[in-house]
C-alpha positions in Angstrom: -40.2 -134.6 -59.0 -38.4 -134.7 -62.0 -39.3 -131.6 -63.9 -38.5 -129.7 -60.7 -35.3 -130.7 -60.7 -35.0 -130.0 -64.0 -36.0 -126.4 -63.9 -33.7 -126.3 -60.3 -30.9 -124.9 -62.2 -32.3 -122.1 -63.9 -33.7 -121.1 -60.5 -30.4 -120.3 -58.7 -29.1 -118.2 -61.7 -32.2 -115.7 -61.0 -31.5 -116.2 -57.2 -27.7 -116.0 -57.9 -28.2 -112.9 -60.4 -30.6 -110.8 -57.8 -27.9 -111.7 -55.2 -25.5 -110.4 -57.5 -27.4 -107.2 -58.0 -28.0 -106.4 -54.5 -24.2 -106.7 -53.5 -23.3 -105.0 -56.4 -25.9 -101.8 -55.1 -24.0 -102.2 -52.1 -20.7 -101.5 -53.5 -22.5 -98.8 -55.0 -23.4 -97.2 -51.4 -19.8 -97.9 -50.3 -18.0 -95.7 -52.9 -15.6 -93.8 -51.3 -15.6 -90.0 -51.4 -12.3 -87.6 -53.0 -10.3 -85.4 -50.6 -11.7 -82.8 -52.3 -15.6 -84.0 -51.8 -14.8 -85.1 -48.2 -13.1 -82.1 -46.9 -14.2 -78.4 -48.1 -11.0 -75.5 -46.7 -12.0 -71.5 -47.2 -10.3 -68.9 -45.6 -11.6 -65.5 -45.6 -10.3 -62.0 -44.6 -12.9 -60.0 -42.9 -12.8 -57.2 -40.1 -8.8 -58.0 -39.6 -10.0 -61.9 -38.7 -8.8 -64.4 -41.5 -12.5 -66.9 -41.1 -11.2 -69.9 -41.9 -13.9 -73.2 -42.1 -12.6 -76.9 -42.7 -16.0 -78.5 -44.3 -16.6 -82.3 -43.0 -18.7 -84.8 -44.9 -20.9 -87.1 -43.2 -19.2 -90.4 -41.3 -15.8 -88.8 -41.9 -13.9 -86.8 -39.2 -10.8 -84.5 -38.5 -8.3 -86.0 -35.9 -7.5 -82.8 -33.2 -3.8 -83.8 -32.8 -0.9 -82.0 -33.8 -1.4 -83.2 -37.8 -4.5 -80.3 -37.3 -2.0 -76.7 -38.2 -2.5 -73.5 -39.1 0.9 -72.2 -40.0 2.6 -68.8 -42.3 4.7 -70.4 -44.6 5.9 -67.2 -46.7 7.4 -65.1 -46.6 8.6 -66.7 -43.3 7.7 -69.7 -41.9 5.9 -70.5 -38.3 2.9 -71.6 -36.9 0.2 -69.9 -35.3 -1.8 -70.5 -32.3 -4.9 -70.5 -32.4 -8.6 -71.2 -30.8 -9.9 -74.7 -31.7 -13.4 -75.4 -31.5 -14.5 -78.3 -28.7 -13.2 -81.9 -30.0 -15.0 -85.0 -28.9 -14.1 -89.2 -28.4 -14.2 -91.1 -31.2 -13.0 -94.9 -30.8 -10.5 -93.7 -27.7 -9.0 -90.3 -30.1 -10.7 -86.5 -30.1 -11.7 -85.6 -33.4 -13.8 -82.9 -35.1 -16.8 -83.8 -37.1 -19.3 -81.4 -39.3 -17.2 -78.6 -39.7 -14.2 -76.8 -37.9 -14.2 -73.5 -38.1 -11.3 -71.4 -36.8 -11.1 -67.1 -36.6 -7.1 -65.6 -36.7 -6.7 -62.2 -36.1 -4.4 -60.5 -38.6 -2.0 -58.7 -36.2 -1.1 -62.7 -34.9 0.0 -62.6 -38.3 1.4 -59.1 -39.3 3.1 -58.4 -36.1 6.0 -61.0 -36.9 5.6 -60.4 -41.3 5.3 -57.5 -43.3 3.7 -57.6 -46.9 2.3 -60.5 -48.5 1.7 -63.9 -46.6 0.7 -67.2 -47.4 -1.7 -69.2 -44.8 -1.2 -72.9 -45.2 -4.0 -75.3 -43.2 -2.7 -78.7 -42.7 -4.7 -81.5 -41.2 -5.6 -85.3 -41.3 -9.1 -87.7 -41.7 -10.6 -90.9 -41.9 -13.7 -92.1 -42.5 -16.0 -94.7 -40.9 -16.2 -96.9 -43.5 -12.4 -97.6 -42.8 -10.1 -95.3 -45.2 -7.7 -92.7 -43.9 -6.6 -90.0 -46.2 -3.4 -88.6 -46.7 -2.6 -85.6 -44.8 -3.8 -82.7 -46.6 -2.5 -79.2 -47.0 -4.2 -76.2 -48.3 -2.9 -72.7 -49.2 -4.6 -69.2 -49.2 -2.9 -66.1 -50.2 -3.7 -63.0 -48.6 -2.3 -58.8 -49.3 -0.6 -56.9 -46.4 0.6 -54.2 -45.5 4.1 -53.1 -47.6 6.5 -53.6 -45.6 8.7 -50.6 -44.7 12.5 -50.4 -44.9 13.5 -51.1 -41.3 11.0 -53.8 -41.7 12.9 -55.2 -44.5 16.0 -54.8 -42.8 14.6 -56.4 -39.8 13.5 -58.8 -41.4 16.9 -59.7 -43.6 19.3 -59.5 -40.6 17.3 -62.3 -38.9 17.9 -64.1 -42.1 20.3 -67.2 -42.0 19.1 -68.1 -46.0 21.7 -66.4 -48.0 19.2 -67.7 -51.4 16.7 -65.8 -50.1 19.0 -62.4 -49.3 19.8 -62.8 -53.1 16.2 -62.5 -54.0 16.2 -59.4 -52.0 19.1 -57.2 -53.2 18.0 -58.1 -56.9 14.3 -56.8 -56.5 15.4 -53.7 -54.7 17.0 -50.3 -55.5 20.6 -49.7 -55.6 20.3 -47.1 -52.7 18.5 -49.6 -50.7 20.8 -52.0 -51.7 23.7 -49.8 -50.2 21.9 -48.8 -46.8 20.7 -52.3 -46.2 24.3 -53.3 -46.2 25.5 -50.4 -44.1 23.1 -51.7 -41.6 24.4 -54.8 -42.1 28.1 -53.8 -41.6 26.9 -52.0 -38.0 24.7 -54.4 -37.1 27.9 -57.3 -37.8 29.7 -54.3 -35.4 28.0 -55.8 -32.5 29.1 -59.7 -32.6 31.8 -60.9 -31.3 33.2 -60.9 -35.1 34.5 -57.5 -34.6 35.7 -57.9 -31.1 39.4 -59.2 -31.8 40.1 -56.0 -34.2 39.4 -53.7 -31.2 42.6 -54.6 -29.0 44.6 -55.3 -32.8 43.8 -51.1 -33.6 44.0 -50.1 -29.4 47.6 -51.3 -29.5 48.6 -49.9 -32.7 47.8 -46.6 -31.4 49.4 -47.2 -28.1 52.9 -48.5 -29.4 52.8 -45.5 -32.0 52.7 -43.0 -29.0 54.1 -45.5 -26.4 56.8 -43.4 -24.1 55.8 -40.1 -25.7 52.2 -37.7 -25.0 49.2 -39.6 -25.3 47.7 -39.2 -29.0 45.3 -36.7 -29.6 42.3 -37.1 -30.8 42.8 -36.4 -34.2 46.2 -38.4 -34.3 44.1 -41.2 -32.7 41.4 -40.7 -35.6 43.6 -41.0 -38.1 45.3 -44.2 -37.1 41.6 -45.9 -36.8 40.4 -44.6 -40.3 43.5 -45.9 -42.0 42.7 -49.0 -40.3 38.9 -49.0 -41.0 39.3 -48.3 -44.9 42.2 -50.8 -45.3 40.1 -53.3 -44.0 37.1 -52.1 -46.0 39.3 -52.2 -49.5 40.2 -56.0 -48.3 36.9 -56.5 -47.7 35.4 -55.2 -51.4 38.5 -56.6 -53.4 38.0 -60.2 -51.7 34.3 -60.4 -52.3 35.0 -59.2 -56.1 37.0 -61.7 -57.0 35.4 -64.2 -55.2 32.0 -63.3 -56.9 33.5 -63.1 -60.3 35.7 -66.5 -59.8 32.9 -68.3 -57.9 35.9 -69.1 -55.2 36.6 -68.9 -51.5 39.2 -67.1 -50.9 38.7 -67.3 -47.5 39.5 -70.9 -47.5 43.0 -70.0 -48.8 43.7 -68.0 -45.8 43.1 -71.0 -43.8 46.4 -72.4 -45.0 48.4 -73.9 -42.0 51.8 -72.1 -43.4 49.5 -68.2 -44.1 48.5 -69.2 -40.5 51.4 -69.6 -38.8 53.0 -66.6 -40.5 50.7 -64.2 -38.9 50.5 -65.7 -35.5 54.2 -64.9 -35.4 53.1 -61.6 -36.6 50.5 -61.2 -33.3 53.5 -62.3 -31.0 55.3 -59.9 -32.1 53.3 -57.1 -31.9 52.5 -58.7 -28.2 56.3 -58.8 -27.4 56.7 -55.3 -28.2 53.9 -54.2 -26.4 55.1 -56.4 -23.1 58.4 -53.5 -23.9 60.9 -56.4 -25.4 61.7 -53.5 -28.4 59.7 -51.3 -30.4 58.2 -51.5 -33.7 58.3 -48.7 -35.9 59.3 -47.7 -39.8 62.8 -46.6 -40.3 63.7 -43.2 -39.3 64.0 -42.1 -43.3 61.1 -43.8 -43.9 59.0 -42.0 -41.4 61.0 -38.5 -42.7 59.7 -39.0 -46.4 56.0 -39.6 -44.7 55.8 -36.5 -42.5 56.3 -34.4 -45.6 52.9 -35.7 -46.9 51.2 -35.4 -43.7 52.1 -34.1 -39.6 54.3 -35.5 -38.1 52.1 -37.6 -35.6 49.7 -38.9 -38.2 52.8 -40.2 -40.8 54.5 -42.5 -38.3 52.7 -45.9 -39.0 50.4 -45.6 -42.1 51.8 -48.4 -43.7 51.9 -50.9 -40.8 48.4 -49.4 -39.6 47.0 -50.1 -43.2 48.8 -53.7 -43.4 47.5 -54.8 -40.3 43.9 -53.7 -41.4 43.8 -55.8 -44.4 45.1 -58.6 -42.4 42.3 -58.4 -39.7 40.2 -58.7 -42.4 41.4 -61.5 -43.9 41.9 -63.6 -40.7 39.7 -62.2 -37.9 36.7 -60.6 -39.8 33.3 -62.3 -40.2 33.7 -63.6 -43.6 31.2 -66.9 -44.3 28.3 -64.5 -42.5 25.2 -65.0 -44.5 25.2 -61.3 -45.3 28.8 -61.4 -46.8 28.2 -64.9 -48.5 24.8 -63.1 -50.0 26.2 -59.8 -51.3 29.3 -62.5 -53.2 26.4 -64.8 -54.4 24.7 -61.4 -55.7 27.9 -60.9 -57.3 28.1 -64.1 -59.4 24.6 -64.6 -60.1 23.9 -60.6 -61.1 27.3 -60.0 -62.8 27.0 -56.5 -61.0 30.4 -56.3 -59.7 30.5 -52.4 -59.3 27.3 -52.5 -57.2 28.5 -55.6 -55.4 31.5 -53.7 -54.8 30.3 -50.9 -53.4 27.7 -52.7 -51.4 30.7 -54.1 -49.5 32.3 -51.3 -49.3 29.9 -50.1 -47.5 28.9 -52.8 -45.3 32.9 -52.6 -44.1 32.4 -48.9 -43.0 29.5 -49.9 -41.1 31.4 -52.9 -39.5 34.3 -50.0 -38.7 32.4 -48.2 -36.7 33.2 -49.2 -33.1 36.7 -48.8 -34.2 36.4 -44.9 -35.7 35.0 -44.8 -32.2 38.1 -46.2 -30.5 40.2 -43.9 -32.2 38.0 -41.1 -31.3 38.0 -41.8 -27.6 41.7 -43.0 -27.5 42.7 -39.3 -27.5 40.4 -37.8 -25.0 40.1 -41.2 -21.9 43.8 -43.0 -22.9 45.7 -42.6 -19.6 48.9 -40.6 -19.8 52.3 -42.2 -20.2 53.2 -43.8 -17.4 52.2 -46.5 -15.2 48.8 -46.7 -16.5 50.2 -46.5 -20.1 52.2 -49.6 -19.5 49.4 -51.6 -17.8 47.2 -51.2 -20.7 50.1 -51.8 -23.4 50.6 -55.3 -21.4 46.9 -55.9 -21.2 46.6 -55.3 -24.9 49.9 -57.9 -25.5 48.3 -60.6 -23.5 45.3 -59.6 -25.9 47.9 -60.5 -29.4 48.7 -64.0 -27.5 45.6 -65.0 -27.1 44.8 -64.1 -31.0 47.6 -66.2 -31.5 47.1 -69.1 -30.1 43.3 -68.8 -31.9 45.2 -68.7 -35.4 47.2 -71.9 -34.1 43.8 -73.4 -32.6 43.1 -74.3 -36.4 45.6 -76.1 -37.6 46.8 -77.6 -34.1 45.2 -80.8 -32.3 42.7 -79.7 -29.4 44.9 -80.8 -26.7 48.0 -79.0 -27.7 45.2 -75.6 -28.2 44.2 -76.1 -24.3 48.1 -76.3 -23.3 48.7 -73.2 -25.3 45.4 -71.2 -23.8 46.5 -73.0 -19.9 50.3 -71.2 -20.0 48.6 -67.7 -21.2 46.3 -67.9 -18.1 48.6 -69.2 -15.7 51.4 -66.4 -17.3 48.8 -64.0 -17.0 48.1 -64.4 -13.7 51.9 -64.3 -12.7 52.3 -61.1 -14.6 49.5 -59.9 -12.3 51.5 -60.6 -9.0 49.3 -63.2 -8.0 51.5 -64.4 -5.2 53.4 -61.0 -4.0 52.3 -60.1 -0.4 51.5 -56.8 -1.0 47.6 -57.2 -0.5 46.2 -53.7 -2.4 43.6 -51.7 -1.3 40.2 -50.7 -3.6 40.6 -51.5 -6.8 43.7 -53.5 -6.3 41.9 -56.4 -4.5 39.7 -56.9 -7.8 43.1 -56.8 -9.6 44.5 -59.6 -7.3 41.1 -61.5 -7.5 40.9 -61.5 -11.0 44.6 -62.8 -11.4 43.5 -65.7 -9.0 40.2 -66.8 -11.8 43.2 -66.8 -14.2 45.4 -69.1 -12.1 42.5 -71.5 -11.0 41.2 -71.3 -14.5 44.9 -71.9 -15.8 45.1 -74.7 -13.5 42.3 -76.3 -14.8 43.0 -76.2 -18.7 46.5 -77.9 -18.0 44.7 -80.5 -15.8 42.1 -81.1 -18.5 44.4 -80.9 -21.5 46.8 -84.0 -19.4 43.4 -85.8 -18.7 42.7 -85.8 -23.0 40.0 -83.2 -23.3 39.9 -80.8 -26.2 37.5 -78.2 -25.4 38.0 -75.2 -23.2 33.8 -75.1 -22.5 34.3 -78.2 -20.5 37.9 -79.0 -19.4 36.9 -81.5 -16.9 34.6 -83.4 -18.9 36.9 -86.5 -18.3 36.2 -86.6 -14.9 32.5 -85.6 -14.7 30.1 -88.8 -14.2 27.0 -88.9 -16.2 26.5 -89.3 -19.8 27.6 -86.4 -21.7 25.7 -85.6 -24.8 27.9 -85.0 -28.1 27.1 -83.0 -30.9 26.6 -85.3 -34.4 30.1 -84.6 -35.8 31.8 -85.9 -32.7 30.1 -89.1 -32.8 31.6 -89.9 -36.0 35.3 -90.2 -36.4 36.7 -87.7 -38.4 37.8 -89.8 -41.6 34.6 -90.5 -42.2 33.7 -86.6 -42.7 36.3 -86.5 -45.4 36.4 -87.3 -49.2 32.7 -86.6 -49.9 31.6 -86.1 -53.3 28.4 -84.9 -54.6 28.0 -88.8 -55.5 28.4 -90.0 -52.4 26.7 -87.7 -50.6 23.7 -87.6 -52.8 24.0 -91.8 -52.4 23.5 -91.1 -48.6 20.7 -88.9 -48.7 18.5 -91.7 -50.7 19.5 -93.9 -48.5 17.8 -92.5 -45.4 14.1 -92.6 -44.8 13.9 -89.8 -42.5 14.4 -86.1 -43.8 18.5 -85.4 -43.8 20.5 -82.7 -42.6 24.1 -82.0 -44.0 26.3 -79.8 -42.0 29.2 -78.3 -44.4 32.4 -77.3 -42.0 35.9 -77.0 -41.7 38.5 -77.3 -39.1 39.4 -73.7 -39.6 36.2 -72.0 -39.3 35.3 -70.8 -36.1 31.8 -70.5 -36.4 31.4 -74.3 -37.6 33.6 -75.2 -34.0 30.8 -72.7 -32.1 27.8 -75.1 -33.7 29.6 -78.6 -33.0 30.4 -76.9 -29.4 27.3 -75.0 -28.1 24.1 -76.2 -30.5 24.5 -79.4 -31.9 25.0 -80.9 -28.1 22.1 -78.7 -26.9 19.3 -80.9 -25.1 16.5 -79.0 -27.6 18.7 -79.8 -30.6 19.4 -83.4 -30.0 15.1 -84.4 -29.8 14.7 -82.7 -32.9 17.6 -84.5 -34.3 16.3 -88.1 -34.0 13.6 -87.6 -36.4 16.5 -86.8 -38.9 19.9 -88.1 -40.4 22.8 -85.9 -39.8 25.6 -85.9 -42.5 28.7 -84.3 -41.5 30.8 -83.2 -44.5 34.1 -81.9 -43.5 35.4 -79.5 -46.3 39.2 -78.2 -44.7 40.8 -79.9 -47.8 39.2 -77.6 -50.2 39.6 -79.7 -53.2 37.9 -80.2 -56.5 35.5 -82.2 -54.7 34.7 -79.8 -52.2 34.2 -77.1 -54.5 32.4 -79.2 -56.8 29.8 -79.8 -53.4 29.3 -75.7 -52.5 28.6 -75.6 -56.4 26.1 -78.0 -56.3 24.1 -76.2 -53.5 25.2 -72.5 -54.6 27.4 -71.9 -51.5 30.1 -70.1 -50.0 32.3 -71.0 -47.3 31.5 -72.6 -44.3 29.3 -73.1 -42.2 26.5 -74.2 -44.1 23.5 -76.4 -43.1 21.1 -77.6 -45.9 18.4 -79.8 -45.8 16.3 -82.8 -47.6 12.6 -83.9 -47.2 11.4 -87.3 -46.7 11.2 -87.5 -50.3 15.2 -86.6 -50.4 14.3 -83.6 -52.3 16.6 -80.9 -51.6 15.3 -77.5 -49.8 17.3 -74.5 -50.8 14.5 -72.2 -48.9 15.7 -73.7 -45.9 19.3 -73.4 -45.7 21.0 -72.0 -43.4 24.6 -70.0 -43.4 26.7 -69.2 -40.4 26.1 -69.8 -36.6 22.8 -70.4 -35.0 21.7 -70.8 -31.7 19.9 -74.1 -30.6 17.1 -72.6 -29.8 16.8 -71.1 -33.7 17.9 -74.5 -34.4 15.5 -76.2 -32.5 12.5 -74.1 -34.1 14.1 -74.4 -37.6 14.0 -78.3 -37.4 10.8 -78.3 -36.9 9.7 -76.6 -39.7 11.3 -79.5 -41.6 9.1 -82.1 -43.0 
């Protein structure tokens, strides 16, 4: 008994050391594969189908949710739907196992890109033995078809990336350069940009012929080009110097005492078109200017040209992403006669509509008379209303809606709404519409009395239900202010989600159309919980501010940028100028 127990010991070392070995072949079975041996991604182009195969190893599987994307992620960026192959139950989720293999036809792809493309599969595993992977993404690069220059152009007006419209003009031709922004300028034509110069011109033509024969065509003509190239020579000496200097001009227009000199400058163009007096140069003035041109065409070229430029500076379009890209050209290219031009250009092509006016003023303006004054009126209730828009940026909101409440209920008292005399035809629309603008008049005081701000919803005071706010106005205004590239750049580490920062002003029109119509927008607001919103209110202008929009390469306002998870900051997906919630919407998504 004794020499067993003796040799006892050296017993359970073997037993221990073969118990060893076996566990330690175990781990050996166990050994996890790499992404790259549990997951094999091709993508092949053949017949106009991109074959694309995701390769599974054994006891590992795909999960078929929405971490499972196929998705063109240059030169544009959106994701493609497409034909998945039957999923089954795994453990109460569907997943794929073996292989997934997926066939795209090219035209899902070319029919929204032209050129190049990059095809980025995205998807998510685990395996049995209990490890998940990180989601994985995997790029292919594939040649298409060059695209043309309307395809280009396309393309670049639907683009809200002014970084990306840099990259553009410097790879391409002057000529195209030029064209592109001619397109540009007409295709600007058709916002609502250009709308306030149309009544501005219209009533410079009337009150130069008011009380005498309507203008002829070529009189009319005149008037508009003088017009259309003063504003283009604001236009290409503004974006100059603000390409050269790096600065905004823009925002120096903004000032509250520039503003308020010409809204007395729109009320008096109104007042003399309601028939108070008349403006017009002095008679030697006008004697010296007939010798250098007919008499009908000399009378006004200096106030015609003056009020151009000044459209320019106050009423035109100029933090569009186009504008902002040709100044960013400008300072990153040092190109200045090209940049110049380019403007130039894109100015004409803006003018258009208004060469057009003048064209058709001679031919379809009524003849003096009863007519003739009805229109001059219609175009002075037009200067008041541009007024009170200069005033609506440096006023409080509720003052704004007074203002905009005593132009429709004057309106509508200018219009007879309470005479007898009833009309016939046309003159019962006439009476209706001065009705809308009482009612609607009406409204605005009641709503401005009741503490709302905003003429899209006057009677939000009284409305039950929970109204949605945009992310600016759920913060008070200080806290918009004083933002440095410090502070803001403190904020964005703080947050674990990805961040959006919206760069605006009180004085920019398109930032009020975004905090009014997309930010509140049912669409907008999901997408917005998976993200912190930083409002960063820039109406000051100061060092700081500046020292922000040269951080980020911007210009003016509005502009949107955005930062991943990771707080890294994504230039490719910035965006300049109004958007529509439902671009919003689709562009948030594209955030991770």
């Amino acid at each position: 008994m004794q020499h067993i127990i003796k040799k006892l010991p050296l017993a359970m070392i073997f037993f221990s050391l073969f118990l060893f070995a076996g566990f330690d072949s175990a781990l050996k079975k166990q050994k996890f594969l790499s992404p790259d041996e549990a997951f094999g991604v091709t993508a092949v182009l053949k017949d106009d189908v991109i074959k694309t195969k995701i390769t599974i190893a054994d006891k590992i599987h795909v999960y078929d949710d929405d971490t499972l994307r196929y998705k063109i992620v240059s030169p544009e960026d959106f994701t493609l739907e497409v034909q998945r192959p039957p999923s089954h139950d795994f453990d109460g989720d569907k997943v794929f196992e073996k292989e997934i293999v997926v066939d795209i036809p090219v035209k899902d792809i070319t029919s929204k890109v032209k050129g190049n493309y990059t095809l980025e599969i995205a998807f998510q595993g685990c395996s049995e033995s209990g490890i998940c992977y990180q989601p994985i993404k995997k790029r292919f690069s594939f040649e298409g078809e060059e695209a043309g220059i309307w395809d280009k152009i396309a393309t670049l007006a639907k683009e809200g990336n002014t970084g990306k419209i840099v990259d553009v003009l410097i790879n391409e031709s002057s000529l195209f350069i030029l064209f592109l922004f001619f397109v540009f300028g007409l295709l600007l034509s058709l916002t609502p940009c250009i709308f306030p110069m149309i009544p501005i011109l219209s009533s410079i033509i009337i009150s130069q012929h008011s009380g005498r024969q309507k203008p002829s065509v070529s009189q009319a003509f005149f008037t508009s080009l003088v017009y259309v190239l003063a504003m283009a020579c604001t236009y290409t000496i503004v974006g100059l110097v603000a390409g050269m200097l790096g600065a905004d001009i823009q925002a120096g227009m903004q000032n509250p005492w520039v503003l308020t000199l010409f809204t007395g400058v729109f009320i008096a163009l109104a007042l003399s078109l309601f028939g108070y007096y008349e403006i017009g140069l002095p008679a030697s003035w006008q004697s010296k200017l007939n010798q250098v041109s007919d008499n009908a065409q000399g009378k006004g070229i200096l106030g015609t040209a003056i009020m151009g430029a000044l459209s320019a500076l106050i009423v035109g379009p100029c933090t569009a992403a186009p504008i902002s890209g040709a100044v960013i050209f400008i300072s990153q290219t040092g190109d200045a006669f090209l940049g110049a031009v380019a403007l130039f250009v894109m100015s004409i092509g803006m003018g258009m509509p208004l060469l057009l006016v003048g064209l058709g003023a001679g031919k379809f303006m009524p003849k003096p008379g009863g007519w003739m004054t009805a229109v001059s009126q219609a175009f002075g209730v037009m200067m008041l209303a541009l007024a009170i828009f200069m005033l609506s940026r440096i006023l409080p909101g509720g003052v704004t809606m007074i203002l905009w409440s005593l132009l429709f209920l004057g309106t509508a008292l200018y219009m007879g709404v309470f005479e007898s005399k009833a009309g016939e035809g046309a003159m019962k629309l006439f009476k209706l519409l001065a009705m809308v603008s009482l009612i609607y008049g009406i409204v605005l005081f009641v709503g401005a009395v009741s503490g709302a701000k905003s003429m899209f919803s006057p009677l939000g005071k009284f409305t039950s239900g929970t109204v949605v706010q945009s992310p600016n106005k759920a913060i008070k205004s200080s806290e918009h202010l004083g933002y440095s590239v410090a502070r803001l750049m403190k904020e964005v580490k703080a947050s674990d989600k990805p961040v959006v920062v919206d760069f605006g002003k009180d004085s920019c029109t398109a930032c009020t159309e975004l905090e009014e119509i997309t930010f509140p927008d049912a669409r907008v607001q999901k997408e917005l919980k998976n993200f912190t919103f930083i409002k960063v209110d820039l109406t000051a202008n100061n060092d700081e501010d500046k020292a922000l929009l040269k951080e980020f390469g911007l210009f003016g306002t509005p502009n949107i940028i955005f930062f991943n998870k990771e707080n890294k900051y994504l230039p490719e997906k910035s965006l300049t100028g109004f958007v529509s919630p439902e671009d919003f919407a689709k562009h948030l998504q594209n955030i991770e």
